[in-house]
C-alpha positions in Angstrom: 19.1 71.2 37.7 16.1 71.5 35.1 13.4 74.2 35.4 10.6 71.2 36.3 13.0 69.4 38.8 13.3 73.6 40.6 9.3 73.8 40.3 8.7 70.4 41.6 10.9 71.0 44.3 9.5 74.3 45.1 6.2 72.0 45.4 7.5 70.0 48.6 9.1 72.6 50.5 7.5 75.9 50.1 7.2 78.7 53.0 10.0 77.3 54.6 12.2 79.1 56.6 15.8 78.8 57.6 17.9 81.4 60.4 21.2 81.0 59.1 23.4 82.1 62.0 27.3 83.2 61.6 29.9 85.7 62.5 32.5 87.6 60.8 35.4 85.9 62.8 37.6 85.7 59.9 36.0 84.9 56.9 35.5 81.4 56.4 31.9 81.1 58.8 30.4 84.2 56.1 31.6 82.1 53.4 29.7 78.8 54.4 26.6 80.7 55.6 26.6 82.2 51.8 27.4 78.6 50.3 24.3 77.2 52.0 22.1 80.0 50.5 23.7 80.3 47.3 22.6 76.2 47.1 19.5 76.5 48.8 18.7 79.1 46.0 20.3 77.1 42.9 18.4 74.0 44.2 14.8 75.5 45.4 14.3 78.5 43.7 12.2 81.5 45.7 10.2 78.4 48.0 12.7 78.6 50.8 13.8 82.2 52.7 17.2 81.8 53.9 17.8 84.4 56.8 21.4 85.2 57.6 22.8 87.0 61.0 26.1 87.8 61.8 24.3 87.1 65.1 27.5 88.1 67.7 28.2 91.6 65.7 24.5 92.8 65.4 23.2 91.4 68.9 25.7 93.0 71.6 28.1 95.8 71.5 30.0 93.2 74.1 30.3 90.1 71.7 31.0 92.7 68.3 34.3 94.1 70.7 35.3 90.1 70.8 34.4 89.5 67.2 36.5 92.8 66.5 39.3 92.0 68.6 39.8 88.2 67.4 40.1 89.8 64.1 43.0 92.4 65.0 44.7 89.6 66.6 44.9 87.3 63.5 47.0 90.5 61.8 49.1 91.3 64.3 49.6 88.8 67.3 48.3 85.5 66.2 50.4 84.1 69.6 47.5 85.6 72.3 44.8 83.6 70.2 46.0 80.8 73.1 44.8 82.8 75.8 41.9 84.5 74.4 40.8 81.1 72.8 41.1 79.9 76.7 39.0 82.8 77.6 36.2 82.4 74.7 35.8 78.6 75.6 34.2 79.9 78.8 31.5 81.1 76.8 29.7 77.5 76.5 29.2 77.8 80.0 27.1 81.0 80.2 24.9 80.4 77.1 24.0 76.8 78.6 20.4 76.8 78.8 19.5 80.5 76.9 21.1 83.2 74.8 23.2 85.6 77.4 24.4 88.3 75.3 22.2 89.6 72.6 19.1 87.7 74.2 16.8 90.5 73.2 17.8 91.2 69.8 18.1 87.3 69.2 14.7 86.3 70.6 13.3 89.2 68.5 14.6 87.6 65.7 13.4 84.0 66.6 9.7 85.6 67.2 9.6 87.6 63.9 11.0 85.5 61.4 9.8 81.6 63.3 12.4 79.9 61.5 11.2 75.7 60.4 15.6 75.4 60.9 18.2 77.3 63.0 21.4 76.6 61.4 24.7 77.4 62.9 28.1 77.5 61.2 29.9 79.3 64.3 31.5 77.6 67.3 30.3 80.0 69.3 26.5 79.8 67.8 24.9 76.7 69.2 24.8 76.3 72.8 22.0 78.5 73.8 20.9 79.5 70.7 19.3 76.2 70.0 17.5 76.3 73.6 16.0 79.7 73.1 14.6 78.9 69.5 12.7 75.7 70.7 11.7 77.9 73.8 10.1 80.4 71.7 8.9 78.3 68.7 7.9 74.9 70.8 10.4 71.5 70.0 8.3 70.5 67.1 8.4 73.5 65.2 11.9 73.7 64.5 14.8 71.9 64.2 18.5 72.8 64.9 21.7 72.3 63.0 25.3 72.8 63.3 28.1 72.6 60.4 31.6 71.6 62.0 34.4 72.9 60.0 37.3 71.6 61.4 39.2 69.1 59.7 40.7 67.0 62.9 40.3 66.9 66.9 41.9 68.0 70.1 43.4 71.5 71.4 41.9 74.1 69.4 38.2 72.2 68.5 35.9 74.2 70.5 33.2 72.6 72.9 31.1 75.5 72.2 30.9 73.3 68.9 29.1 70.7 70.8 25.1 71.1 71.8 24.6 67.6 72.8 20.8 68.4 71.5 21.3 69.7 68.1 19.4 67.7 66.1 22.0 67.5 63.4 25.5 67.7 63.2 27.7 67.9 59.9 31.3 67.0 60.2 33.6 67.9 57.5 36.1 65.0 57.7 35.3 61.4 59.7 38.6 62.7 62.4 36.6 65.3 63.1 33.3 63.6 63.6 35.4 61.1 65.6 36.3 63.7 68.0 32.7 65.6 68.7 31.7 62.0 69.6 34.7 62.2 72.5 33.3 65.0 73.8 29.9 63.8 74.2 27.8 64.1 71.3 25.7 61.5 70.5 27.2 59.7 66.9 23.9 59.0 65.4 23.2 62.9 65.3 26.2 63.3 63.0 26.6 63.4 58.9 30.1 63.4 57.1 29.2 65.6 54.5 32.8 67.4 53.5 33.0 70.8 52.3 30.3 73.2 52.4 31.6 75.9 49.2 29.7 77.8 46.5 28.4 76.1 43.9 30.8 78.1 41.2 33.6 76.1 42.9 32.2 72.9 41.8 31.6 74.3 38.6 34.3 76.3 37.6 36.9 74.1 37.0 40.2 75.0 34.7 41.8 72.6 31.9 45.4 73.1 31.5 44.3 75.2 28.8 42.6 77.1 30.8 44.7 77.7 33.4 47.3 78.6 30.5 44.8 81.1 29.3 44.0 83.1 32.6 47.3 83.5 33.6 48.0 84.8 30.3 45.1 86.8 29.6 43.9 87.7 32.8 46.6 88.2 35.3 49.2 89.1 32.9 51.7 86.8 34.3 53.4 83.7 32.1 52.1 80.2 31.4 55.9 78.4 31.6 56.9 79.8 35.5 55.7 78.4 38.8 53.3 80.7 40.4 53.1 80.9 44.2 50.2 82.3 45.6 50.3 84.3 48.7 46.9 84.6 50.0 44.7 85.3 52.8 41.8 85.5 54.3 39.1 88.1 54.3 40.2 90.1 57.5 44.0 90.4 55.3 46.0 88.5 57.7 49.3 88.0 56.3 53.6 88.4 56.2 53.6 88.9 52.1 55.6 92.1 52.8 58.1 89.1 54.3 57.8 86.6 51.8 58.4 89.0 48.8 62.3 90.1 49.0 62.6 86.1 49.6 60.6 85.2 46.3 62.9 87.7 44.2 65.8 85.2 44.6 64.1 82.8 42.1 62.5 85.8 39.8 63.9 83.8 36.8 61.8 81.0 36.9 58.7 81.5 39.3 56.1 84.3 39.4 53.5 85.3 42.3 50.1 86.0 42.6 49.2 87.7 45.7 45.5 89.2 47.4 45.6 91.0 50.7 41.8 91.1 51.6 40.5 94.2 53.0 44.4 95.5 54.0 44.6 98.4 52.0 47.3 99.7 53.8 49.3 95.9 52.8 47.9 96.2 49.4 49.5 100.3 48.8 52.6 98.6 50.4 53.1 96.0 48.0 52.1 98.1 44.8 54.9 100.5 45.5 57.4 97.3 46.3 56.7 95.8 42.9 57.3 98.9 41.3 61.1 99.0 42.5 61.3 95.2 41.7 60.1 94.5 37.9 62.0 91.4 37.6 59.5 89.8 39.7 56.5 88.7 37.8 53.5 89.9 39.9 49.8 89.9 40.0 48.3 92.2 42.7 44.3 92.2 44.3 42.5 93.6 47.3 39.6 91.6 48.1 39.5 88.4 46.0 35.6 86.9 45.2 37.7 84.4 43.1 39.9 82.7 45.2 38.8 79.6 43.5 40.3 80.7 40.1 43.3 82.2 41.6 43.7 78.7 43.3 43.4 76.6 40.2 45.8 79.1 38.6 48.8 78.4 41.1 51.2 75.6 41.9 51.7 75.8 45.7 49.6 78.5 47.7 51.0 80.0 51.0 48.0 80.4 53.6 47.2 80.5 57.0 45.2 77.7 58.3 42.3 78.8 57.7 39.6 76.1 56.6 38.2 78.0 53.7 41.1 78.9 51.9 42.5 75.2 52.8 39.5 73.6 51.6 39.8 74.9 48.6 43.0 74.7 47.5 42.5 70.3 48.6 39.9 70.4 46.3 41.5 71.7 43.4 44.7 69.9 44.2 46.8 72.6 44.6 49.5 72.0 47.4 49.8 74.4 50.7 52.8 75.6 52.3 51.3 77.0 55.9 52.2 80.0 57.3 53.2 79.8 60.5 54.5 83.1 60.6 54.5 84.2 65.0 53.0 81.7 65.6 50.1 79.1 64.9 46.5 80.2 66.8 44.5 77.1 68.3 42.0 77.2 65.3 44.8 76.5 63.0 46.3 73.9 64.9 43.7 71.7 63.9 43.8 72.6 60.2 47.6 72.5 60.4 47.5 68.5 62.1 45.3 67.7 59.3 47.6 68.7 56.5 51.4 68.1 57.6 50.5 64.3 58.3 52.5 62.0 56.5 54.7 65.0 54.4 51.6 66.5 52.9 52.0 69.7 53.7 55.3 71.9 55.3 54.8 75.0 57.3 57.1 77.9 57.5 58.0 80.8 60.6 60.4 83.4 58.0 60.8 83.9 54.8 64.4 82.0 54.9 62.1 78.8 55.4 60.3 79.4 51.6 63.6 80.0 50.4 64.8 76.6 51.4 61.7 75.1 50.6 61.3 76.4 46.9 65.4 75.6 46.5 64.6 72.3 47.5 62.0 72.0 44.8 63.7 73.1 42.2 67.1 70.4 43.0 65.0 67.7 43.5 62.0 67.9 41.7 61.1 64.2 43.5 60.6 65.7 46.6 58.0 68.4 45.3 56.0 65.3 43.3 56.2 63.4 46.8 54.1 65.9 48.7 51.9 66.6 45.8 50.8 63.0 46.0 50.8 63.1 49.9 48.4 66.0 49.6 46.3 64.5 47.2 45.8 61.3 49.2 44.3 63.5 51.8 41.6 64.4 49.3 38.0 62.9 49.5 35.2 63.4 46.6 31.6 64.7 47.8 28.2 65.3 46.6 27.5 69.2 47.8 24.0 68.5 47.2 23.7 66.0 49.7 24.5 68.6 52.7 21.8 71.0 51.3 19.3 68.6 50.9 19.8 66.8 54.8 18.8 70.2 55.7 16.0 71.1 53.8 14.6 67.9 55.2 14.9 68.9 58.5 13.5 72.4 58.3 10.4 70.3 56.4 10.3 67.9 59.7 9.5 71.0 61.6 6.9 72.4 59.0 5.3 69.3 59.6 4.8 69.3 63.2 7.7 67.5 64.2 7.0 64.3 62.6 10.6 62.4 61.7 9.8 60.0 58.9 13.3 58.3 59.6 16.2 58.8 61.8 19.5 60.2 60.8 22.4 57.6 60.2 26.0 58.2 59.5 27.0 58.6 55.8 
């Protein structure tokens, strides 16, 4: 965007404010709630404070234990997410008309910063949370939205997603949206607006030549092998330790690119394995702030379900194999549904199964061109501006006094 297009802009919305509201259960709510104010920024300029909470963590010692715990659970014991994700679902009911843990420190925050928009990227962020803002503030000084990203419907979507009075919803896929509307929310408070990433992903796109290039130059691996990525998310979830010894067995013709998030302890692990196994072409990183380049680097990337990383990797075409290593936790489910419809996607439980998989691959290159194109099928273009802007509009509706120039329609 030009200078004069950011100035203009800055003209029509200035002094507003939007409460950004997320928690640090895995990573991919942080990364959304930093998407939306790395746009809000690249669009607006200065005119619009963006305030983000990890809400849960700062506001009760009670809901930071759960955050804390749901975190040590994804390492290690992915399995009891089915009964704790039983046990969280409860928590719609006791936030129904107010805030029940963290009230104080969240209606502090309401009162000092008056937000024009409360926008939630959390499940667990809406029901409540909306109802004590318009308490506080009055109905027609803010509004209240909610992004929604799951990719499909049924046992692992969260009703604490759905606050029948949020004024808007954004869906990531049209599944999705299908399914909020099945639990009760009214359809002409939703948007499909797709992915909600940083603008660099949008931008930052390789050319074979560049993709040659960073291997090369910048991860020291080869430009001629196929490079599996083993990722994960931001907590380090992950069975690389597992998947290596497997990935040796085809050292001759494929290399691996592997980041372990904050898991030092898996990161010291894997140095010292790589060490005793040279023949395997490896390149090695903690926390990763460019998964998007890693992404675009690799031909098949081994993840979790987790929607960031997934979202990602459909957007630059690269093709998931999903780790379903002990287990697959409710979250996933949907995330896994989404992606193993009609062969676009294969999951695996040991390292045997990648084995088989890559084996396959490489005797029948067919098969691997047949997924890539069932994956890419799955794959839908989007405008990111378009999310950024159906927001700033609402948080100007409430700046306003509460006057809607139109109602909100289904895109």
């Amino acid at each position: 965007m030009r200078d004069d297009e950011v100035f203009w802009n800055s003209l029509i919305v200035s002094n507003l404010r939007i409460l950004v509201l997320t928690s640090s259960t895995g990573g991919g709510h942080d990364a959304r709630a930093l998407a939306f104010s790395e746009w809000v920024k690249k669009l607006y300029g200065w005119s619009i404070e963006v305030r983000v909470e990890n809400i849960l963590e700062n506001s009760s010692a009670i809901a930071g234990f759960g955050v804390n715990f749901y975190n040590f659970i994804q390492k290690y014991a992915p399995w009891f997410h089915h009964p704790y994700y039983l046990l969280i679902e409860g928590f719609g009911f006791i936030n129904k008309n107010r805030v029940s843990l963290g009230n104080r420190y969240y209606s502090e925050v309401i009162e000092n910063f008056r937000p024009h928009l409360v926008f939630s990227v959390h499940d667990c962020l809406n029901r409540g949370y909306f109802q004590t803002a318009r308490k506080i503030l009055g109905k027609e000084n803010v509004r209240c939205a909610t992004y929604c990203s799951e990719f499909s419907g049924g046992y692992g979507y969260s009703a604490n997603w759905i606050e029948p009075s949020v004024d808007l919803y954004i869906s990531r896929t049209q599944t999705a949206s299908d399914y909020a509307v099945k639990l009760g929310l009214d359809r002409s408070r939703i948007k499909v607006r797709g992915h909600l990433m940083q603008p660099r992903t949008y931008e930052e796109k390789f050319t074979p030549k560049n993709k040659t290039d960073f291997l090369k130059n910048n991860l020291g691996l080869r430009g001629d092998r196929f490079t599996v990525f083993l990722a994960t998310g931001g907590a380090g979830a992950n069975n690389h330790m597992e998947l290596l010894p497997t990935l040796t067995q085809f050292a001759d013709t494929h290399q691996v690119i592997l980041v372990c998030g904050q898991n030092q302890r898996t990161f010291h692990r894997i140095n010292e394995w790589r060490k005793k196994h040279p023949e395997l072409l490896c390149h090695l990183e903690g926390y990763c702030s460019h998964m998007h380049l890693l992404i675009q680097a690799s031909d098949v990337i081994v993840t979790r379900g987790g929607t960031t990383t997934c979202a990602k990797a459909l957007h630059y075409r690269c093709p998931i194999i999903l780790n379903g290593f002990k287990g697959v936790m409710p979250q996933e489910r949907l995330t896994v549904k989404f992606f193993t419809q009609n062969g676009a996607s294969q999951i695996i439980s040991k390292g045997s199964d990648l084995a088989q998989l890559l084996q396959l691959w490489m005797d029948d290159p067919i098969a691997f061109k047949r997924l890539k194109e069932s994956f890419f099928n799955l794959r839908y273009e989007e405008d990111p501006v378009l999310v950024i802007k159906d927001l700033v509009e609402l948080a100007r509706q409430a700046a306003d006094g509460g006057q809607m120039e139109m109602p909100l329609t289904i895109v």
